[in-house]
MDAnalysis code that builds the backbone (N, CA, C; Angstrom):
import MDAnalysis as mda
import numpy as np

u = mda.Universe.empty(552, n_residues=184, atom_resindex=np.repeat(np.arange(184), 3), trajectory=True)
u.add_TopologyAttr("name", ["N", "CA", "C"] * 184)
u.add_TopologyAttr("resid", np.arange(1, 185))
u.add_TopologyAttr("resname", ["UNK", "UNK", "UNK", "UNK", "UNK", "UNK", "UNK", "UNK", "UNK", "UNK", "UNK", "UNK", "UNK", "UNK", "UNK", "UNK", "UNK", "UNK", "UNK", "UNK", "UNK", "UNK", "UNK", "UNK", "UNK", "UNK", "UNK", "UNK", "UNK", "UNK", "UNK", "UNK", "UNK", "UNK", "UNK", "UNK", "UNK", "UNK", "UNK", "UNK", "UNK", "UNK", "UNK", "UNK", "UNK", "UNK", "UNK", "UNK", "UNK", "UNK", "UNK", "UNK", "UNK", "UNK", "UNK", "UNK", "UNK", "UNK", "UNK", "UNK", "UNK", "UNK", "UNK", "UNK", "UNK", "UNK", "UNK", "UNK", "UNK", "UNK", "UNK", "UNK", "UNK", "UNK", "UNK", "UNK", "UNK", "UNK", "UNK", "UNK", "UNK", "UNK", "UNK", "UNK", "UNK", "UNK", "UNK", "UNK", "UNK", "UNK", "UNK", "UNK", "UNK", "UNK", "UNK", "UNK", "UNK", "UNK", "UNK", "UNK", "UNK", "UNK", "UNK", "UNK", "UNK", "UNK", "UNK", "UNK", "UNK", "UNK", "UNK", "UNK", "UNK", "UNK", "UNK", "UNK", "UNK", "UNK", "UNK", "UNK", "UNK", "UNK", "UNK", "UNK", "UNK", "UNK", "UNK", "UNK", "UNK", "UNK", "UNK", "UNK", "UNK", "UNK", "UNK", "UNK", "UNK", "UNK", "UNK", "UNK", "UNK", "UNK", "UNK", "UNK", "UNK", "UNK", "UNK", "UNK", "UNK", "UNK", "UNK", "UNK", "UNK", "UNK", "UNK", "UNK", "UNK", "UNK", "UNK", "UNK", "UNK", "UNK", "UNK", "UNK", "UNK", "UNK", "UNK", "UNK", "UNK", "UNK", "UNK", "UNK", "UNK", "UNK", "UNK", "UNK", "UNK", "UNK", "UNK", "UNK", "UNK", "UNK", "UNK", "UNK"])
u.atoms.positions = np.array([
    [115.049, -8.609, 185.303],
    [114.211, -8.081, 184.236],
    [114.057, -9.157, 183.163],
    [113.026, -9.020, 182.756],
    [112.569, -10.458, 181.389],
    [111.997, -9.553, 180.491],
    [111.754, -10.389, 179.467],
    [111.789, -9.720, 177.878],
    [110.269, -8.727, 178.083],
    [109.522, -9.229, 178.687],
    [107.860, -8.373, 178.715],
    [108.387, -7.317, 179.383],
    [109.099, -7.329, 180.474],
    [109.461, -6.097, 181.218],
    [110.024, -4.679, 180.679],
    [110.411, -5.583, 179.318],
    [111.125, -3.784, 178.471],
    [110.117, -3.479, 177.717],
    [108.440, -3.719, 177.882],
    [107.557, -2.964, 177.297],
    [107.990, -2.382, 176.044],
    [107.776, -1.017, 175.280],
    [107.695, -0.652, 174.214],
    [109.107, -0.639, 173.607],
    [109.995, -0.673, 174.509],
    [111.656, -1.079, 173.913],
    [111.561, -2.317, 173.192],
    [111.327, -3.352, 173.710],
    [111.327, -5.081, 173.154],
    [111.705, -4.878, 171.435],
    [110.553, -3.557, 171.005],
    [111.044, -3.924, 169.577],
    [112.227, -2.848, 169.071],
    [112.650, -2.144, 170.052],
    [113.949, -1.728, 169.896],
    [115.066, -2.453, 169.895],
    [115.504, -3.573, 170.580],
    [116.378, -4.335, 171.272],
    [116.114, -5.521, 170.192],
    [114.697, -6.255, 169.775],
    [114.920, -7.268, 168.971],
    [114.348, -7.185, 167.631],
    [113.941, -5.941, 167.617],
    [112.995, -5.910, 166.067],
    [111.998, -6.829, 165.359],
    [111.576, -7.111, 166.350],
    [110.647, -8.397, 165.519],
    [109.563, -8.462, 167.013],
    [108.161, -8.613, 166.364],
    [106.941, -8.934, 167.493],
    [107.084, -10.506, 167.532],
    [107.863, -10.809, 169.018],
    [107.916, -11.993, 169.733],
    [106.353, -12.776, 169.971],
    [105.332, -11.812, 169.634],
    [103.966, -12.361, 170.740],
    [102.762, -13.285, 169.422],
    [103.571, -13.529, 168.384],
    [102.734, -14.708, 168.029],
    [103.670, -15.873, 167.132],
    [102.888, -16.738, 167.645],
    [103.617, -17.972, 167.256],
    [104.173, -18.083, 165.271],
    [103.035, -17.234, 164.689],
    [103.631, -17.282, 163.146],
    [105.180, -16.384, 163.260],
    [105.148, -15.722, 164.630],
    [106.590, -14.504, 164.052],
    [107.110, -15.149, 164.871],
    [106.843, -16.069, 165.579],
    [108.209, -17.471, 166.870],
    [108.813, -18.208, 165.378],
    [107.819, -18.738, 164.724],
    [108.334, -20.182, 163.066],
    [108.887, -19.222, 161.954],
    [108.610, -18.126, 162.337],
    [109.508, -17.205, 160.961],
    [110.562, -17.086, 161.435],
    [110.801, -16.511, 162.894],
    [112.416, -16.145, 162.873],
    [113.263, -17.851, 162.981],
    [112.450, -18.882, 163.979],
    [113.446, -19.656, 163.423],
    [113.501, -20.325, 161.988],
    [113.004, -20.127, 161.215],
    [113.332, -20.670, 160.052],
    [114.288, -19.823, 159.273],
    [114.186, -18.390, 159.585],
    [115.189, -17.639, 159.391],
    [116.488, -17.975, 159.930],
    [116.410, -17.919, 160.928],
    [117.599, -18.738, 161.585],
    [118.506, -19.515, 160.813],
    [117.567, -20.869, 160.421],
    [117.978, -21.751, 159.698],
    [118.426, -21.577, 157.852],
    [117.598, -20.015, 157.313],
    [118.193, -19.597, 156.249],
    [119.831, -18.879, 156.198],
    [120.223, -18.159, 157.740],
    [120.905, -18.094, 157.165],
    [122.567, -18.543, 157.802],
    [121.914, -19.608, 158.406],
    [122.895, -21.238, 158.803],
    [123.460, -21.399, 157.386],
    [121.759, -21.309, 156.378],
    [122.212, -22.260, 155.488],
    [123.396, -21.494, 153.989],
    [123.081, -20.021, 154.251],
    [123.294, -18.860, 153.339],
    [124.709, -19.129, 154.005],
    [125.449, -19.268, 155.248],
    [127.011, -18.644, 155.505],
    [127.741, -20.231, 154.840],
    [126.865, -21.383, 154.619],
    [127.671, -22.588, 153.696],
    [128.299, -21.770, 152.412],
    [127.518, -21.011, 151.493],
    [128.543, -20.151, 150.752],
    [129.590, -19.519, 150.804],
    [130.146, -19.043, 151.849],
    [131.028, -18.536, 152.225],
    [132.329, -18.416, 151.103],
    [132.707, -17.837, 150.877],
    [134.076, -17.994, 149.893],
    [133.700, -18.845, 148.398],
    [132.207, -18.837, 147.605],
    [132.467, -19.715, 146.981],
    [131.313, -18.929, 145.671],
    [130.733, -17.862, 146.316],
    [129.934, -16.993, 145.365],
    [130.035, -15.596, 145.046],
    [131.340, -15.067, 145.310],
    [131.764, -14.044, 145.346],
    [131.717, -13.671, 143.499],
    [131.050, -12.336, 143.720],
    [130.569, -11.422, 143.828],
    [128.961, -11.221, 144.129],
    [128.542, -12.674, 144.247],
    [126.793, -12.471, 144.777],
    [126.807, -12.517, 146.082],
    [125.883, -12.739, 146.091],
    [125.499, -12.452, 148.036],
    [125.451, -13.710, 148.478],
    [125.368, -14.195, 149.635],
    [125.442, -15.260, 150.532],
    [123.117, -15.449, 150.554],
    [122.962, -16.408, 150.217],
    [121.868, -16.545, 150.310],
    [120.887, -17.990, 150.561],
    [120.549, -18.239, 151.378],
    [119.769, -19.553, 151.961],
    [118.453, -19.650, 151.696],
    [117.677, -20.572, 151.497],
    [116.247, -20.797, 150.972],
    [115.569, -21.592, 151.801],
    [114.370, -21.831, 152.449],
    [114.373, -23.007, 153.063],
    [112.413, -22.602, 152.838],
    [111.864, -24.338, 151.854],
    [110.568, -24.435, 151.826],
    [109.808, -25.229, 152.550],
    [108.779, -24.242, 153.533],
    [108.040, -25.001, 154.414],
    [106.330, -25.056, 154.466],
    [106.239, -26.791, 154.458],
    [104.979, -26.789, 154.293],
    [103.980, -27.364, 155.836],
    [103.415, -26.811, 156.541],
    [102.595, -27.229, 157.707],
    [103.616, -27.243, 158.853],
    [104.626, -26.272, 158.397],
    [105.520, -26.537, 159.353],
    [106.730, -27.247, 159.522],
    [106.556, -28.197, 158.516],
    [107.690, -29.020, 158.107],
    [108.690, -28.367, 156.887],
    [109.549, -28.529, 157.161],
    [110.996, -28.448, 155.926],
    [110.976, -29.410, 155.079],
    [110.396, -29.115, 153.808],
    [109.755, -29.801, 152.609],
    [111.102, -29.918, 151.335],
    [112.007, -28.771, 151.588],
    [113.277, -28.468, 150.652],
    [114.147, -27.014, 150.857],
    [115.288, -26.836, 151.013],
    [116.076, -26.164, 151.405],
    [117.431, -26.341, 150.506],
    [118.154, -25.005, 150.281],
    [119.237, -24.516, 149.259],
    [120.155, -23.743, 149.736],
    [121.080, -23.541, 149.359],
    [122.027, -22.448, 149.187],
    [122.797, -22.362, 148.276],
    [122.716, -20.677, 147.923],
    [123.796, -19.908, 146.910],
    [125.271, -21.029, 146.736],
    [125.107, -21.829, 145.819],
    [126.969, -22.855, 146.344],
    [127.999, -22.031, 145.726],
    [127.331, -21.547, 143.920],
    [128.884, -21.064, 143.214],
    [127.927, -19.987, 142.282],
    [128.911, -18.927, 142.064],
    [128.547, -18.294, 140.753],
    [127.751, -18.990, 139.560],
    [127.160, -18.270, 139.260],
    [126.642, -18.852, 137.669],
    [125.719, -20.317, 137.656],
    [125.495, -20.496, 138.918],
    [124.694, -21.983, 139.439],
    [123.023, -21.695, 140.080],
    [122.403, -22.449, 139.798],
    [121.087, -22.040, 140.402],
    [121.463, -21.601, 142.010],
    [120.257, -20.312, 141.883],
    [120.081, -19.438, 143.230],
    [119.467, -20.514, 144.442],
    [119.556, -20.165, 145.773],
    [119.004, -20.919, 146.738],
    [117.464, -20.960, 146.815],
    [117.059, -20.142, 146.054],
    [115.265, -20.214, 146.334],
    [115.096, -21.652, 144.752],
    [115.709, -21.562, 143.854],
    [115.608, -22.474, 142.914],
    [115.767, -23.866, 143.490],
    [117.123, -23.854, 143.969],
    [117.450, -25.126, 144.457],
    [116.066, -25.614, 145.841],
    [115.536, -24.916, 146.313],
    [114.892, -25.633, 147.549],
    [113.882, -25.357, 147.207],
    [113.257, -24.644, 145.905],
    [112.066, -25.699, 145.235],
    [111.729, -26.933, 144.847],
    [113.325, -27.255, 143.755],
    [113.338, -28.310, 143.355],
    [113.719, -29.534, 144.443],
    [114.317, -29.241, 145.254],
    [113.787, -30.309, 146.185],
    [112.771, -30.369, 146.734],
    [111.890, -29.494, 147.163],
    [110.000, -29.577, 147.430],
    [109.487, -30.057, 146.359],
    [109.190, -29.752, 145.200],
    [108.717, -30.356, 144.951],
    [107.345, -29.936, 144.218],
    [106.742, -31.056, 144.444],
    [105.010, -30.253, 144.420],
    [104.439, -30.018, 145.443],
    [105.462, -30.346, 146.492],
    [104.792, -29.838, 147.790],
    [105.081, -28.277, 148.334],
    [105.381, -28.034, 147.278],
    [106.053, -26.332, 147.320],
    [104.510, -25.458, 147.064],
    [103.562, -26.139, 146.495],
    [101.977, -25.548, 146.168],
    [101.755, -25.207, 147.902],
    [101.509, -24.146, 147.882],
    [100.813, -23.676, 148.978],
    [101.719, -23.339, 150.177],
    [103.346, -23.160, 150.398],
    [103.917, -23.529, 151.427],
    [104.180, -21.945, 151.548],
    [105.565, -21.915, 152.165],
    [106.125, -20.620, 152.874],
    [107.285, -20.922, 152.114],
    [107.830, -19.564, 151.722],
    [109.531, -19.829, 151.540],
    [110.379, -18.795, 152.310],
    [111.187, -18.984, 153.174],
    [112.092, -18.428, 154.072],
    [113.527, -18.284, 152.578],
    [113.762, -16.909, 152.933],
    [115.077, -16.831, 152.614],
    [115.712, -14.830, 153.293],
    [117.037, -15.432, 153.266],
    [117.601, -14.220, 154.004],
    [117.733, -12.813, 153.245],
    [117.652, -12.955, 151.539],
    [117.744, -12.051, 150.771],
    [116.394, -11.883, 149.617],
    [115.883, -10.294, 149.308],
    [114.974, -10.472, 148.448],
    [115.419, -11.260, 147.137],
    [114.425, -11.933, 146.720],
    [114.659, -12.723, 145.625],
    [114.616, -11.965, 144.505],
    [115.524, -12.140, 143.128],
    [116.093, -11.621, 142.069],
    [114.723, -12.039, 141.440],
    [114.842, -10.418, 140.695],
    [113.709, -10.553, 139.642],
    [114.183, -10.425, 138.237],
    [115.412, -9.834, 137.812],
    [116.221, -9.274, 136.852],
    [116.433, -10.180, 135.994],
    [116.623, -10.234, 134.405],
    [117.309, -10.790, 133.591],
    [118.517, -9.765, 132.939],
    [119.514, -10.629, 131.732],
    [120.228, -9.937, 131.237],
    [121.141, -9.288, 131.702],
    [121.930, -8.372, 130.985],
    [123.174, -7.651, 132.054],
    [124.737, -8.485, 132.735],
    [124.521, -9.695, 132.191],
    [125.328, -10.935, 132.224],
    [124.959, -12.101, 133.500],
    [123.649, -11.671, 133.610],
    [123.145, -12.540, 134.976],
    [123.094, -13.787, 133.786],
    [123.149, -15.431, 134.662],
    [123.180, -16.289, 134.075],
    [121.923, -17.349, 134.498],
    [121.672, -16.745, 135.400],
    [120.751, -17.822, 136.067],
    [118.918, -16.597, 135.509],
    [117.397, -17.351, 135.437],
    [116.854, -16.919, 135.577],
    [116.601, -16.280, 136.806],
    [115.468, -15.229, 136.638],
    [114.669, -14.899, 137.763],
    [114.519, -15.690, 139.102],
    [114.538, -15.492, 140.665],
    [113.848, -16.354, 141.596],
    [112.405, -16.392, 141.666],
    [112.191, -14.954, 141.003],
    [110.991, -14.233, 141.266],
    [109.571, -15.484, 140.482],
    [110.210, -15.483, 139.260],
    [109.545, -16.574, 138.265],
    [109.191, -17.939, 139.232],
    [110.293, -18.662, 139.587],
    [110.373, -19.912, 140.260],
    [109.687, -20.331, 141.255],
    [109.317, -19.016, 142.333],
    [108.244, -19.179, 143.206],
    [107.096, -19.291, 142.503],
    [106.808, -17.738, 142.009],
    [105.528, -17.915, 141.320],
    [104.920, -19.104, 140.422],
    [105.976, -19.663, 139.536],
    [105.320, -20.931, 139.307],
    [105.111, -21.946, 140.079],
    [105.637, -22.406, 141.123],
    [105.312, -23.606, 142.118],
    [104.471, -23.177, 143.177],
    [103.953, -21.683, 142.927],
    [102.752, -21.114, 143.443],
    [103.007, -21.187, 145.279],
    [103.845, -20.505, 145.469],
    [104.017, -21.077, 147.030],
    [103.258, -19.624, 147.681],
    [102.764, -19.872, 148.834],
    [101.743, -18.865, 149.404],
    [102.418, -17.763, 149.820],
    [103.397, -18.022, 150.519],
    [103.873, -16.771, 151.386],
    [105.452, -17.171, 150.873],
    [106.314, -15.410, 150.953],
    [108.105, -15.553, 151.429],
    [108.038, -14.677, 152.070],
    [108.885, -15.052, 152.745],
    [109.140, -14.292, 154.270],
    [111.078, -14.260, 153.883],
    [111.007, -12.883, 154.078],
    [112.851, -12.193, 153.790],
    [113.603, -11.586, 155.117],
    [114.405, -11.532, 154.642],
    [115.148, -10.758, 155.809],
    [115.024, -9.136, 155.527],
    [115.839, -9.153, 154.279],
    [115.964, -7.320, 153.632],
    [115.509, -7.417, 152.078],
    [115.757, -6.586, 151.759],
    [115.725, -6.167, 150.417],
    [116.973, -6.357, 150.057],
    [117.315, -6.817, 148.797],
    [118.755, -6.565, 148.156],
    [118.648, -5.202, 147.392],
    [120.065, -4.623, 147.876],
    [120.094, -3.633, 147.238],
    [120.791, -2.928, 146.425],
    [121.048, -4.024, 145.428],
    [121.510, -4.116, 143.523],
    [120.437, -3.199, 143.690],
    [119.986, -2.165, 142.338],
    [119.711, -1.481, 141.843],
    [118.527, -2.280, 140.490],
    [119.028, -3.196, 140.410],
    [117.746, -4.020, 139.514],
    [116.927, -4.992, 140.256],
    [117.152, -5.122, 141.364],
    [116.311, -6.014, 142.367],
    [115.311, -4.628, 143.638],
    [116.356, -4.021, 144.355],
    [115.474, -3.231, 145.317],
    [114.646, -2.994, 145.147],
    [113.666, -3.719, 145.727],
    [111.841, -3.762, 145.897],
    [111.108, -4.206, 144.895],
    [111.816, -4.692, 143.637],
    [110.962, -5.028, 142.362],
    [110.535, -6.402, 142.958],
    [111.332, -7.079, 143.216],
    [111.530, -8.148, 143.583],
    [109.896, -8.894, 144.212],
    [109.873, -8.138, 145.653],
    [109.168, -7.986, 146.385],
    [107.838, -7.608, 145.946],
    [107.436, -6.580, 145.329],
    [106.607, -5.807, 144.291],
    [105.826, -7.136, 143.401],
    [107.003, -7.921, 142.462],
    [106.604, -8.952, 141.926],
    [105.752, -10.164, 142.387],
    [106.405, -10.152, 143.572],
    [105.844, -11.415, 144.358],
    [104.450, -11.012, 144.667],
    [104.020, -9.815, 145.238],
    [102.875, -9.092, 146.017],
    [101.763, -9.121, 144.564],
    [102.682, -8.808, 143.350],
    [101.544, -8.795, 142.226],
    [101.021, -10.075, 141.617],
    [101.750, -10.707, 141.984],
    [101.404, -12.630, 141.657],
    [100.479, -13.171, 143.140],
    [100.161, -11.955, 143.511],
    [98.988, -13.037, 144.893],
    [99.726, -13.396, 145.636],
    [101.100, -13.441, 146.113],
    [102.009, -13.931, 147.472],
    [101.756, -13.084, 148.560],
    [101.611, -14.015, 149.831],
    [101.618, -12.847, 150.777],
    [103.518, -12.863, 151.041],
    [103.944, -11.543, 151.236],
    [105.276, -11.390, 151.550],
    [105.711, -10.487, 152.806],
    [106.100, -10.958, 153.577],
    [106.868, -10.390, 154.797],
    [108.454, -10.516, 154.957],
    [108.703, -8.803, 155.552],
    [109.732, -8.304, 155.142],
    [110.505, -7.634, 156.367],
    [111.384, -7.759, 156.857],
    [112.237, -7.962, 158.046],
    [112.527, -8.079, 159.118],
    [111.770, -9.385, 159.584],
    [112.652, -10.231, 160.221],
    [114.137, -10.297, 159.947],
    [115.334, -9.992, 161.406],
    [116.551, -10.172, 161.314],
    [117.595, -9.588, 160.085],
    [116.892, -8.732, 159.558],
    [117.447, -7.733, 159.376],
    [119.108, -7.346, 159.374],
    [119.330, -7.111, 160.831],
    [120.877, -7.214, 161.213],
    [121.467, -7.961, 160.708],
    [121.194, -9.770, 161.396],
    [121.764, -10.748, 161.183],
    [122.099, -10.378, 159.367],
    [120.779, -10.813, 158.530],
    [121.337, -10.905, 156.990],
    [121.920, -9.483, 156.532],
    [122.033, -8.569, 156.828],
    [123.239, -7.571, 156.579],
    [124.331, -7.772, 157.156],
    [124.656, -8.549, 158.536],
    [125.801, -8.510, 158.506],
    [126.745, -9.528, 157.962],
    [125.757, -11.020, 157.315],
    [126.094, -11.898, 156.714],
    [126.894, -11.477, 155.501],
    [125.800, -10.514, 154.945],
    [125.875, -9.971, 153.315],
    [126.515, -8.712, 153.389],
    [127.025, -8.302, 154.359],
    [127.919, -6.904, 154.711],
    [129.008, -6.491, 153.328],
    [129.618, -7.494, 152.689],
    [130.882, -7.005, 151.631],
    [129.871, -6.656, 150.348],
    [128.891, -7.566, 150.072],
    [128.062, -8.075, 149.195],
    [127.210, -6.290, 148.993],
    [126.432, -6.034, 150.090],
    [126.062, -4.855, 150.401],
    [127.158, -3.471, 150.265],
    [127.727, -3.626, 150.766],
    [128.899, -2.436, 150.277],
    [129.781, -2.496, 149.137],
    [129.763, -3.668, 148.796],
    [130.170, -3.515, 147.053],
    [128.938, -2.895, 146.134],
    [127.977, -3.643, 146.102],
    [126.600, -2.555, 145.595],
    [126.218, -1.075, 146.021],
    [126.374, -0.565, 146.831],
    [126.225, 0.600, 147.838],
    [127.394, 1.508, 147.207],
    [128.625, 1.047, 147.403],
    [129.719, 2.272, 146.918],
    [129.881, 2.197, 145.728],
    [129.382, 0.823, 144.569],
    [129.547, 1.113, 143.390],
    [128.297, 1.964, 142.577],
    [127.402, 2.573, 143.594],
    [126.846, 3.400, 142.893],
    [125.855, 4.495, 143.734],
    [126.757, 5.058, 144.735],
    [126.613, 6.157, 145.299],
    [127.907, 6.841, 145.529],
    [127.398, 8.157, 146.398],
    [128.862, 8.497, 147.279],
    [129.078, 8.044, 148.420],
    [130.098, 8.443, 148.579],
    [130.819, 7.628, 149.901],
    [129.999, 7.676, 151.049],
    [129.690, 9.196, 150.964],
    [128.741, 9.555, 152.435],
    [127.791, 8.820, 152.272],
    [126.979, 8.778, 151.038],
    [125.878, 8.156, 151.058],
    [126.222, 6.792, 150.969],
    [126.908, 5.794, 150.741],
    [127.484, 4.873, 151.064],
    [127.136, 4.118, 152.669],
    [127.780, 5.241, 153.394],
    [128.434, 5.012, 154.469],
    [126.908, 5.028, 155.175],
    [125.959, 5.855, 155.315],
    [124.477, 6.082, 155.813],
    [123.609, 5.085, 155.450],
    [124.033, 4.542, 154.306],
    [123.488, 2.778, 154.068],
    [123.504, 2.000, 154.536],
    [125.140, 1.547, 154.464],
    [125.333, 0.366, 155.194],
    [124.984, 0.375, 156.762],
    [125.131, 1.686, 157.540],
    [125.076, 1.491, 158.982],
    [123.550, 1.543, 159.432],
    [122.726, 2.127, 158.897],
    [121.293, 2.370, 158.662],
    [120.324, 1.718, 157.992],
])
């Protein structure tokens, strides 16, 4: 049996439409976001594990990751290495980008940072789901003229961001409802 053979399952089993080449360069660049998101590992705790990677014609123009608390976010950092070649590109990252100020956040918005280097499309894994980001985020980007696409791999960046996600989740639901989150 081969992948065409599981007909209308395929997107049960991989969640993502295999049959065009823009959703072949999204998932691997996803891929490569969140290669670049598990370099955080142990070093941004209490944020999430998060990878950036800006592509222009196909090429990897600038790429980031979350390194430490209180330090520019990964969509910041792999602007500023693009550049001005960040006008018009794609930005891959595994988590929706922060739109929030205040509240003791230290870093600006991501949301801002795209929009000014005007990049065409971000392509995410999930939504983050802090309570001042879920869907604003996304929302923001869509109202600044971005085209934005929204999950690809899925699994993968939840299970990256799994503690990250259930620290947000149980600190402000119930348990049950907690628990119907994270597995769902």
């Amino acid at each position: 049996m081969n992948y065409h053979d599981l007909g209308d399952w395929k997107d049960f089993f991989f969640g993502e439409d295999l049959n065009s080449v823009e959703s072949l360069h999204d998932l691997y660049f996803l891929d490569l976001t969140l290669a670049l998101a598990a370099k955080g590992e142990g070093q941004v705790k209490p944020n999430p594990l998060v990878g950036a990677i800006v592509v222009k014609n196909g090429i990897i123009v600038g790429q980031g990751f979350h390194r430490y608390e209180g330090v520019k976010h990964a969509e910041v950092l792999a602007l500023e290495e693009a550049g001005h070649l960040a006008i018009g590109a794609t930005v891959y990252v595994n988590l929706e980008p922060c739109c929030h100020r205040g509240g003791g956040k230290r870093t600006p918005p991501c949301c801002d940072a795209l929009m000014a280097a005007q990049v065409k499309r971000v392509v995410c894994c999930t939504t983050d789901p802090n309570p001042r980001v879920n869907g604003r985020g996304l929302a923001a980007l869509r109202e600044a003229g971005i085209a934005v696409t929204v999950g690809p791999r899925t699994s993968a960046a939840r299970i990256l961001n799994s503690e990250y996600i259930r620290s947000v989740i149980t600190s402000n639901a119930s348990p049950d409802l907690s628990l119907m989150q994270i597995l769902f």
